[in-house]
N, C-alpha and C positions, 0 to 999 in steps of 0.2 A: 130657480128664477131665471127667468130670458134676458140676456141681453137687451135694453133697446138698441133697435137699429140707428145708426147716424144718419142725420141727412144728406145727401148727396146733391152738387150742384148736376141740373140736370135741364139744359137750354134749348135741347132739340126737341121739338116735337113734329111725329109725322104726320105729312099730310093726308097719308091714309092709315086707318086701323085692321085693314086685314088685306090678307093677299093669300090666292088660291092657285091651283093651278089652273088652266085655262083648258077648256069641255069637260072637266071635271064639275057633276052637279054637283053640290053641298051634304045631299043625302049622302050617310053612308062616307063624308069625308072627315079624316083625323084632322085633329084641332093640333096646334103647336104653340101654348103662349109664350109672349116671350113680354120684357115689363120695359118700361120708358128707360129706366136705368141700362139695361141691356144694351137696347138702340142706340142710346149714348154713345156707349163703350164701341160697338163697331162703327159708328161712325168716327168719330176720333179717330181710332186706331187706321181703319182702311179708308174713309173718304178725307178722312183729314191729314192721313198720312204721320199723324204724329209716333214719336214712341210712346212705350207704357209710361214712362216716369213722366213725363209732359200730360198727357192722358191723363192718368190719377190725379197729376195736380189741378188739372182744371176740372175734374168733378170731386174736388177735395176728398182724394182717400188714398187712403198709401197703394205701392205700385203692388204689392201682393194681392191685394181685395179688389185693385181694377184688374187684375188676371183672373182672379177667380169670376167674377163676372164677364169677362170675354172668355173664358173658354165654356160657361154655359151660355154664353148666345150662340159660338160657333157651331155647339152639341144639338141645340136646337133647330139650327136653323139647316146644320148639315140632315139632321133625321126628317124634319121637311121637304127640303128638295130630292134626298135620296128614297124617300117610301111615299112622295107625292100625299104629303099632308099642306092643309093652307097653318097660315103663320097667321095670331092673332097678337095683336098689342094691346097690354094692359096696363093700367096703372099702376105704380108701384104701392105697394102696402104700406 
């Protein structure tokens, strides 16, 4: 039996859902999701400047599982910019 997932507070939403590289057509380009919870996470961390344990607290989750969620945005968004994939945002499950 799964887990359920907990809720997580989750206030940012972007103002845009996908970002590409630029003269790259779309044909033939790698997809990179990444989920509302994610973008949270580095915004926080890097636009907000905050630490991890402030971070988790304001999207109610211990400071372990806000790292584990920032190091797979980092993952994703590092294999994006470095193999020139666009980044889609999805909602979380």
């Amino acid at each position: 039996m799964v887990r359920p997932k907990k809720c997580r507070k989750i206030r940012f939403q972007p103002a845009a859902d996908y970002f590409k590289p630029r003269g790259i057509p779309m044909v033939g380009l790698g997809v990179v999701e990444i989920t509302h919870e994610e973008m949270e996470a580095l915004k926080l961390k890097n636009v907000n400047d905050l630490d991890q344990v402030e971070a988790a607290k304001k999207m109610k989750t211990s400071q372990s599982t806000f790292q584990r969620i920032l190091v797979s945005a980092y993952r994703k968004v590092s294999d994006a910019l470095v193999n020139g994939k666009a980044i889609k945002v999805i909602k979380d499950e």
